[in-house]
N, C-alpha and C positions, 0 to 999 in steps of 0.2 A: 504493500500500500504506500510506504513512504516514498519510494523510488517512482511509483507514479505519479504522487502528488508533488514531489520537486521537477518531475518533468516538463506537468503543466506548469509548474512555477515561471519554471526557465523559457518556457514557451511563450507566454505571457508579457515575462519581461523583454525577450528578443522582439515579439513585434510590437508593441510599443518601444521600442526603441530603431528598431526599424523605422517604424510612423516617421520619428524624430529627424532621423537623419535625412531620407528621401525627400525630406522638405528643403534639405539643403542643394538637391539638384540645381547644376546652373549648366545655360545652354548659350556661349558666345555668338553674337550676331555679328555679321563680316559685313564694312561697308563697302559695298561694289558700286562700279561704273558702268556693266557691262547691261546688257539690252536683253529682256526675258519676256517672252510670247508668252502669255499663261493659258495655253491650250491642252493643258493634262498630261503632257509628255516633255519627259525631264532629260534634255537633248541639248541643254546649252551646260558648255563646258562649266562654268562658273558652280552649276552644283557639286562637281566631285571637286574644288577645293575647301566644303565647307561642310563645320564641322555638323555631324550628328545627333539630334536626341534620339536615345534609345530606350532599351532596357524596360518597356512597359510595365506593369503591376497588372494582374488580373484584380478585378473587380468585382464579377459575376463569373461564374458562381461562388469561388474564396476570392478570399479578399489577401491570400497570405502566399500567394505563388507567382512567377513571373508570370506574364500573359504568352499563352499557346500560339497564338498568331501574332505576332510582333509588329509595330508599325517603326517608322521611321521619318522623324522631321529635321530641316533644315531652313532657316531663315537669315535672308541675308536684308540691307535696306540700303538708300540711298538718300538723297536731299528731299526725294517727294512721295516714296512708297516704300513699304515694308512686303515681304517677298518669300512665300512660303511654299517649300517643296514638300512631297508626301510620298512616303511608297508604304502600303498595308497588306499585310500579306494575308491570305485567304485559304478558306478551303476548298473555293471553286469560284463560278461566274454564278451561279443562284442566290441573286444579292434583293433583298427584300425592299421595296420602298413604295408610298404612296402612289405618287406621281408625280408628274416634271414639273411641279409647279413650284416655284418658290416658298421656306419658310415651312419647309416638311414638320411634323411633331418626326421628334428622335423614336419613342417607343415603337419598340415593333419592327423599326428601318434601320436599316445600314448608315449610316453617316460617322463623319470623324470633323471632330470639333477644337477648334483652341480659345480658349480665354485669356484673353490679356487684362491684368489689373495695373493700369499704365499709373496710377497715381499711388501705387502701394500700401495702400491703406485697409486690405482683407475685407471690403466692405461691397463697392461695385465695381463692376467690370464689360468687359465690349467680349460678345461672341462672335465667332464665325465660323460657320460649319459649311462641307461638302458633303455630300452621296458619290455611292463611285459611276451612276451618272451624269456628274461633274453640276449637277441640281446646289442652288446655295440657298445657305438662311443665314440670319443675322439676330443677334439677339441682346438683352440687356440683362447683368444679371444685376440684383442688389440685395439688401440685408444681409450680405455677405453669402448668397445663397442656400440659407436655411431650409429655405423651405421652396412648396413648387409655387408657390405666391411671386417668389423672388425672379424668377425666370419668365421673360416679357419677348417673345416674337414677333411681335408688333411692330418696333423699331426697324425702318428702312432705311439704307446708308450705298453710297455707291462705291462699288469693287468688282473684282473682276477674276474668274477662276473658271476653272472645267477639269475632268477626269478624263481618263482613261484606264480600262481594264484589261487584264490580262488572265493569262489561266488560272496564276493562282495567287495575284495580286493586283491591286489597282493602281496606279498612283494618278496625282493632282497637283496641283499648282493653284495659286493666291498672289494676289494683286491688290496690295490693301493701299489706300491713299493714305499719309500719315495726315491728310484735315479728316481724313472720316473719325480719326479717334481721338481723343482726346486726353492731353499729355503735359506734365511742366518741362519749360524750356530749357534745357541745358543735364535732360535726364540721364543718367548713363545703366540706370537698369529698369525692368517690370517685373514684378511676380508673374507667374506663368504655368500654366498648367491647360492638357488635352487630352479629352478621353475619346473613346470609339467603341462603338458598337458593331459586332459582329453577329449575323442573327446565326449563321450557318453552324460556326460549332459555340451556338449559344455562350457568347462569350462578352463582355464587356471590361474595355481595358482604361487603363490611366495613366500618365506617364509618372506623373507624383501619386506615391498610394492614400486611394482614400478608402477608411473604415468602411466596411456596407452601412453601417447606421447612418452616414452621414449620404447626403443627394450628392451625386458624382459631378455636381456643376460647384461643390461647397469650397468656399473662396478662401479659408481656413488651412488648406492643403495644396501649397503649391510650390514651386520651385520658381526661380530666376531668368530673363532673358538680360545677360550683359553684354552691352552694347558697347564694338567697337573704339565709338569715339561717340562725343555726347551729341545728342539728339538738338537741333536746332528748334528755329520756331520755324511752325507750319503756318503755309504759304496757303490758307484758305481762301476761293476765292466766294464772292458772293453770290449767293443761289438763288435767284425768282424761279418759282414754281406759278405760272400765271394758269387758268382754269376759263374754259369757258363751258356752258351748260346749256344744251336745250330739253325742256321738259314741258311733255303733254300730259296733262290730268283729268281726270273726272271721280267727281264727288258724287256717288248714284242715288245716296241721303237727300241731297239737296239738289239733283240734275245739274247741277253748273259744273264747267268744263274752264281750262285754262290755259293755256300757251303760253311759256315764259322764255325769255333766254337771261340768261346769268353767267357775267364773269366778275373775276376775284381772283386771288392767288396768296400767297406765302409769300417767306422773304428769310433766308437764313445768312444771317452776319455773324460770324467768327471775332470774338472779341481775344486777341490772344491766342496761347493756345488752349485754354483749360473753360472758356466759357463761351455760351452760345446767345445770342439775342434772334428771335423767332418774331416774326412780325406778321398777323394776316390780317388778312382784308376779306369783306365780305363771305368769309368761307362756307363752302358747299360741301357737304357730305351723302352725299346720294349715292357715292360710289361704293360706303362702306356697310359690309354686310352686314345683314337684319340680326335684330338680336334672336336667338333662341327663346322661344317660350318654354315656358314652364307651367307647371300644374301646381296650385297654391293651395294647401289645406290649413295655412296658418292664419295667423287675426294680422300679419304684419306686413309690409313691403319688401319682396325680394332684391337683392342686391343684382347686378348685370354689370359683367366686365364694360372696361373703356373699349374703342375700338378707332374712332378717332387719331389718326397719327399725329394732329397737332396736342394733343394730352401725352405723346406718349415718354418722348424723349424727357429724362428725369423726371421721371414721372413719381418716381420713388421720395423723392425729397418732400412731396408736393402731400400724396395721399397716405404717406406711412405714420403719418401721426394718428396717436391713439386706437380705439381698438377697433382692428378692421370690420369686425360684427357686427359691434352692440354701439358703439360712439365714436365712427369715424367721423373729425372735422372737417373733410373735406373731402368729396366723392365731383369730378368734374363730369361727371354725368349731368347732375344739376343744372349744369351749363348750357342754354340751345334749348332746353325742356321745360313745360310751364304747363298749368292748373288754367283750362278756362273757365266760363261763369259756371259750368254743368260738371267741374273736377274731375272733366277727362282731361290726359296727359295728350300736351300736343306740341308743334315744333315754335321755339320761342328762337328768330332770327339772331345771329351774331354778327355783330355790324362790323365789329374788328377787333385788335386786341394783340397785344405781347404779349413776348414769354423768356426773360433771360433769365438764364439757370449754365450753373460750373461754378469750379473750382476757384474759390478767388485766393486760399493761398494753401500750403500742402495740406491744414488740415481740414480749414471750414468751406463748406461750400453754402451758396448762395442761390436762393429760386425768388423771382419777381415773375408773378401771372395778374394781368390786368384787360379786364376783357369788357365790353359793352354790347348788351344784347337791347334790341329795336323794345319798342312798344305797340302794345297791340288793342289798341280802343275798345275796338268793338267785343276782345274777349278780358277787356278789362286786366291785360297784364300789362305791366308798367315797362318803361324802360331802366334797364339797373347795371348799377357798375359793379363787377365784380372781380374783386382783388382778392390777394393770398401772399405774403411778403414766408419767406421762409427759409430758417440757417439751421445750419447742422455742423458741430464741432466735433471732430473726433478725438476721445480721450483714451490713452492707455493703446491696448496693440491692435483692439479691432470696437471699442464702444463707441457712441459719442453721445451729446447731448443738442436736443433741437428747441427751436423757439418758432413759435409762428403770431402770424398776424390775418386774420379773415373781415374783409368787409365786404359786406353787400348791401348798396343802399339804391335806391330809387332817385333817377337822375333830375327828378324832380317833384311837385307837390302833383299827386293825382286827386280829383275826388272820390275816385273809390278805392285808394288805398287808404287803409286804417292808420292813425298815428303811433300806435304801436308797431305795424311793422313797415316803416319807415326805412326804419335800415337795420341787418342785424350783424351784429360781432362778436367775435370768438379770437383768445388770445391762451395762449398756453405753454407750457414745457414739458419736453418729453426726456426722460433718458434710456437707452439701449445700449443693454449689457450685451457681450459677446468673446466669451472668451478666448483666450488663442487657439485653442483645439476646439472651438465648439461644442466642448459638452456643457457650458452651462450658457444657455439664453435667457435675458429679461426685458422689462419692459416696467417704466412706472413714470406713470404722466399725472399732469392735471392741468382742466381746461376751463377755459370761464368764457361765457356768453354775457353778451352786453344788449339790450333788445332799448328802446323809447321807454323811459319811465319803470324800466327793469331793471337796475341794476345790483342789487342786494341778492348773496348766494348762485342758483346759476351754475353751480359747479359740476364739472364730469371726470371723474376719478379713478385710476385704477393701476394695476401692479400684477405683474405675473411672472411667473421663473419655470423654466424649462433646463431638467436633468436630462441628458442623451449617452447612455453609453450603449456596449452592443449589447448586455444579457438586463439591465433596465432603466426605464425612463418615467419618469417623476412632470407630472403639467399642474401647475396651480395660478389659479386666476382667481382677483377681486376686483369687482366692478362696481363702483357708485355714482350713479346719475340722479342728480337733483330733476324734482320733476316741473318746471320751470327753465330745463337747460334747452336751447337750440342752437342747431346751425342750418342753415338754412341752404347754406352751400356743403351742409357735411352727408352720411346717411347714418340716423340715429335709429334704431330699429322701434324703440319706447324710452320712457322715460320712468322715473320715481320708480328704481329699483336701487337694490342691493342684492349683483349677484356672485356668487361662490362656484367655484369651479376644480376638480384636482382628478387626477388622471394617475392611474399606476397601473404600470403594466410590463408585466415579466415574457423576457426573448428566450426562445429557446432554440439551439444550432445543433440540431442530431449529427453525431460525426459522419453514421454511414445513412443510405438509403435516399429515397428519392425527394425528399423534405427540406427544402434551403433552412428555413425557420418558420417557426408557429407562437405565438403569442399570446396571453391571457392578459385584459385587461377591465379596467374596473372603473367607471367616469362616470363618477354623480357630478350634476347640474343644479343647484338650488337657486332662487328669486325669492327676493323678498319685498316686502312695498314698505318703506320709510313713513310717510304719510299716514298709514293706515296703521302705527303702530308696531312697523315690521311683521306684518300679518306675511306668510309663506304664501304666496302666490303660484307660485310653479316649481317643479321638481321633476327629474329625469333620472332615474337611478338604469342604469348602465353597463353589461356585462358582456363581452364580446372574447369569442376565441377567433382566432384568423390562423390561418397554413397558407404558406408559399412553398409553391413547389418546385425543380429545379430547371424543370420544364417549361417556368413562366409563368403556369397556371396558378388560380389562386384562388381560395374558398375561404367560408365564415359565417358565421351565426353568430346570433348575440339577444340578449333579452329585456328591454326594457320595461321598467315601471314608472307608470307618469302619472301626476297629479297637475291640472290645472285648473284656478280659479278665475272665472269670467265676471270681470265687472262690468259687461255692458255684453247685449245680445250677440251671438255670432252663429251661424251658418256657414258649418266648411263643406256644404257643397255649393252654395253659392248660386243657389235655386232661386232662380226671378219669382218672387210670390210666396215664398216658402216661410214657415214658421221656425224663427233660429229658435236656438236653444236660450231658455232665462240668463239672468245677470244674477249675480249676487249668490252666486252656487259653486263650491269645488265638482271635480270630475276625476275621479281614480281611473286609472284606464293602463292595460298592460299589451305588449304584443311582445312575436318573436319576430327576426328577421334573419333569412340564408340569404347571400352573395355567393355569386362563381363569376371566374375570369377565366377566360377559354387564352389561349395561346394565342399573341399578336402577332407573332414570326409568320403566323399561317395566312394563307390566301383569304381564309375566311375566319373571322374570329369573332367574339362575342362575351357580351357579360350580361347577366343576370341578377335579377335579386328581389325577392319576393317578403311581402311583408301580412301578417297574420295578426290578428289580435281584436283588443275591444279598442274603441275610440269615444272619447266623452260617456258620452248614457248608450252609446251603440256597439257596431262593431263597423272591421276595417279588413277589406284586402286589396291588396296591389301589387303588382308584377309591372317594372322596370328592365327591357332590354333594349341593348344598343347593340347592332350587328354592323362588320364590315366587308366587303369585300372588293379584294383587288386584283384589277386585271391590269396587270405593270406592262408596260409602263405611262398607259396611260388613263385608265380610268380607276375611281376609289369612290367605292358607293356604301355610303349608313343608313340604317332603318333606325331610327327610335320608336320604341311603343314603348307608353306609358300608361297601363291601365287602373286606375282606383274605384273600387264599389266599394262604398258608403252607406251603412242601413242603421237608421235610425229611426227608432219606437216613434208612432204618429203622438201630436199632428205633425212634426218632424220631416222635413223630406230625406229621401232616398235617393245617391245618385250613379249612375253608370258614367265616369268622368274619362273618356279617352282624351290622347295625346299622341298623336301618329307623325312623326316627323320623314320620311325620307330625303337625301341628300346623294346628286351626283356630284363628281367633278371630275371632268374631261380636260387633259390636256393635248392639244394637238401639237403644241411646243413648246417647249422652253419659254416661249415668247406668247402665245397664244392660250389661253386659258377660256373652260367654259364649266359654269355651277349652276346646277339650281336647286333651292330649295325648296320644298313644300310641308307647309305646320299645318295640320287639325287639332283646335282642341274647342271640345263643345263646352271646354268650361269658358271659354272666351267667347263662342261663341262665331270663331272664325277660323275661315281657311285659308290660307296666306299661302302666294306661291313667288318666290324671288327669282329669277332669274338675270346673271350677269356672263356680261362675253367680255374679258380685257384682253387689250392687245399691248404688251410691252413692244414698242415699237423702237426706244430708246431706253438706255438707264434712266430707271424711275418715273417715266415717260408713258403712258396711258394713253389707250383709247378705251371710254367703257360705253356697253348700251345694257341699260339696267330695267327691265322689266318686272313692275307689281301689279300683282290681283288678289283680291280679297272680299272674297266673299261669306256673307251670313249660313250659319252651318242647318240651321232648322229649316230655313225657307228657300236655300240657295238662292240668295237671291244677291246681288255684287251690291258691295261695299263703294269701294274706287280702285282706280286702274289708271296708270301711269308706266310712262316709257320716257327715258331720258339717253342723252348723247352725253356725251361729256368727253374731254378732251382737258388732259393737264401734261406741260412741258417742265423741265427739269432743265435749268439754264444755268450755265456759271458762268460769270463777267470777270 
């Protein structure tokens, strides 16, 4: 026994200590003169005088062996681009991937990625990835990539790369502009680090090793690129992105139709090397895809990613204050979207507006967003300025501490806005812990809103620490919302709580058999109402086992116990006419719920997850699956079905809530792209069908023609229908 248990001792200590050392990887960048095609074949001499990285780490499935398929990078730079060769070695040409279209998701697909953290600060960083058919994405990571929150696709930057494959390796080429990233003047290193995904012999690699507990993009684990000779300042030039739009509409509510043309454009000025100044004009968003619906069985407002490219860039600085859930201050969603007299959501013009955000010295960075949105008379929304001033210092080797400022005021006196909401403001401090190894994450802010004749209390509060190691992890969250707190540019889900939150839960790493790990964990949720005496309001008692398999696959059950108090009537089926349930009553209510994950590597793959149980005074079932299949390398098609039946004791209603999503996406090239989507859900009450055709014609360069229809689900009878041209150029002076 002793001789076993010193083994694992020794085991233990070698790879943590290994962890240690791989982080001291460093990779010399050679400055060259010489002229490099980046068309995926590494044929210019200048790569065989430069050095190497090597020596991968596997990742998936150990985390504790070199990687079975090895890759190989080499970067060299010059005055105006940085310059990335790639050879990865394979088990064949049977290379998995969506389709040709730009900004692939990683899982499931072959790609090989690198991260540069150009300002060394373990916090954010610039991606760029290839597929080996020579297919690119780009990406932003930040909060030091903790988490998949941190990991942003959105972000579009111009560069220039392709692959090529061979029998039993690929290799690539990169072309990075040093204005696309941004960098202090006179730097002579980056932390650095690039992993790769191999679906073939199921294998995922790293060049610096990262723990499996930790996400393989996590900025905590990485090595060094030393630079030749020190990096100058980038020679950025100025971007208009000018837009012009024709769009036909009809309203089939009201029979009126429309014809409009619409231009406007962007403006990106490089202030330095480390900050950007963003400048639009009349901006048009018709090009960017429809949000996902959702099926709502809660009493509260669903959150919906940004999509938006002028939100995207630092985007982190802007919307990571406080708690992304329960009392985010600032959700730029709010922006463009507005309450008419009848509190449907509908589009609220943006007439123009900045945005500088970067580095203003190694540690602090700085975000200024100042936008004004039109007025709308006749639906009674005002015109309002809305600002957001915001700094972030970093303290120690990856925390830092932020400060912000939110205004939102009405650009003038209207008669039908209320004097109380005049204008409203929110001012706060946040600090984010983040240790050098990332096993311990925190967060603990507080935030105060300022309303017309409001100013006393107002507070929104809270504090949470996060333990990560591989065999357990520890989550505990406090949350205090005054019920009088607003942000009107934030997304608050409710207010007058006090809620508690703690999460433990035990990893387990079978040495032999087909089990990567399986997990027991244990996540009560309690609410309380302040106001009301700290009466318990809600509770979620929480029990879940999960298996990952080594296959990819992956299963799980879990059983929850809830209790919810309704202060005010509610109906979660959302029956026009229907009898909701009383106010002033608890509701115990318990279910089970299984999950499966089918294997992404495959042509066809899928997850499921079914939910059983009681719900308030009734009962509950519903099945969730999302299906995909690919026919490489050009088409990638999803099914959502989301079905919930609802049966609640009369006079109560009863309801059959489908949610049928299908999704193609056809690439005819690299260049040429075609989607469409189609949403049913009779809880909306409509059937939506998207369809867009873009033609990259140039970097970053558009043509789009975007087709909607939406029709009433009961009566089929159309809603409105609109088709739009748009055409946006991508210019540097």
């Amino acid at each position: 026994q002793m001789p076993r248990t010193l083994s694992v001792l020794l085991t233990l200590i070698f790879t943590f200590a290994s962890f240690g050392q791989d982080r001291n990887k460093s990779l010399t960048v050679k400055f060259i003169s010489e002229t490099i095609v980046p068309d995926g074949i590494l044929d210019e001499v200048v790569w065989e005088t430069l050095e190497s990285a090597t020596e991968y780490w596997e990742y998936f499935p150990l985390d504790s062996i070199q990687a079975r398929q090895q890759s190989y990078i080499k970067i060299a730079y010059d005055e105006k681009n940085l310059y990335v060769g790639i050879k990865a070695n394979s088990s064949g040409k049977n290379y998995a991937l969506q389709s040709l279209k730009r900004d692939f998701r990683g899982s499931g697909s072959d790609s090989f990625s690198l991260v540069f953290d150009t300002f060394n600060d373990g916090t954010n960083a610039f991606l760029f990835g290839i597929n080996p058919y020579g297919v690119r994405r780009e990406a932003l990571i930040s909060g030091g990539g903790a988490g998949q929150r941190d990991f942003n696709l959105s972000w579009d930057v111009k560069w220039q790369g392709d692959a090529k494959m061979y029998d039993n390796y690929f290799t690539a080429e990169m072309v990075i502009p040093l204005s696309s990233l941004k960098f202090k003047e006179g730097a002579s290193k980056w932390r650095f680090n690039s992993y790769r995904i191999e679906t073939q012999s199921n294998e995922r690699s790293t060049w610096t090793r990262i723990p499996q507990n930790q996400q393989i993009y996590n900025l905590a684990f990485m090595g060094e690129l030393i630079f030749e000779k020190p990096l100058g300042k980038s020679k950025t030039p100025l971007a208009l992105i000018p837009y012009i739009n024709a769009l036909s509409q009809k309203d089939f509510e009201t029979d009126e139709g429309t014809n409009t043309i619409k231009v406007g454009g962007d403006a990106k000025v490089a202030i330095g090397n480390s900050m950007n100044l963003d400048v639009t004009i009349n901006p048009d968003f018709s090009q960017v895809e429809v949000d996902d619906q959702v099926t709502n069985l809660t009493r509260f407002e669903v959150s919906l990613p940004e999509k938006r490219q002028f939100f995207i860039d630092n985007s982190d600085l802007f919307s990571s204050f406080g708690d992304q859930r329960d009392a985010n201050p600032f959700f730029s969603r709010r922006i463009g979207i507005a309450s008419d007299t009848a509190d449907n959501a509908i589009e609220n013009k943006i007439i123009g507006g900045i945005r500088l955000s970067g580095k203003l010295t190694k540690d602090l960075r700085v975000g200024l967003l100042n936008l004004q949105t039109a007025e709308d008379d006749e639906n009674e929304i005002p015109s309002n300025n809305n600002t957001m001033l915001a700094l972030q210092h970093r303290v120690f080797s990856r925390s830092n501490v932020g400060m912000f400022f939110i205004n939102r005021q009405a650009f003038k006196d209207y008669d039908f806005v209320a004097q109380e909401e005049k204008y409203n403001r929110v001012l706060g401090i946040d600090y984010n812990l983040a240790s050098e190894d990332n096993t311990w994450n925190g967060q603990f802010y507080t935030h105060k809103s300022i309303q017309p004749g409001d100013n006393i209390g107002n507070f929104s509060s809270g504090a949470s620490m996060n333990y990560n190691s591989r065999t357990y992890k520890f989550y505990g969250k406090g949350i205090y919302l005054d019920e009088d707190f607003s942000s009107d540019l934030g997304f608050v889900r409710r207010t007058d709580i006090v809620k508690g939150i703690v999460s433990l839960e035990r990893i387990f790493w079978p040495a032999k058999g087909s089990i990567q790990n399986h997990a027991i964990e244990f996540f009560p949720i309690v609410i309380w109402s302040p106001t009301r005496n700290f009466q318990n309001t809600d509770y979620d008692l929480r029990t879940s086992w999960e298996v990952n398999f080594k296959n990819q696959t992956a299963l799980g059950v879990g059983v929850n116990n809830s209790y919810t108090y309704l202060f005010d009537t509610f109906d979660p089926t959302d029956t026009d006419g229907g009898v909701p349930l009383p106010s002033d009553q608890g509701y115990h209510y318990n279910n089970v719920e299984f999950n499966y994950q089918s294997d992404m590597r495959k042509l066809f793959s899928y997850n499921a997850e079914a939910t059983v149980g009681r719900f308030y005074n009734g009962k509950r079932f519903s099945v969730e699956s999302r299906m995909t299949l690919r026919l490489q390398p050009k088409a990638f098609i999803s099914l959502l079905v989301n079905y919930d039946q609802i049966t609640l004791p009369d006079p109560h209603p009863s309801a059959d809530i489908w949610l049928v999503s299908p999704k193609i996406d056809f690439t005819f090239s690299k260049s040429l792209f075609w989607s469409t989507l189609v949403q049913y859900s009779n809880q909306r009450d409509n059937l939506g069908i998207n369809s867009r055709l873009q033609w990259r014609f140039a970097p970053l360069s558009d043509l789009f023609i975007v087709y909607n229809d939406n029709y009433f689900v009961n009566s089929f009878e159309p809603k409105g229908r609109s088709i739009n041209l748009k055409l946006t150029y991508w210019l540097n002076i």
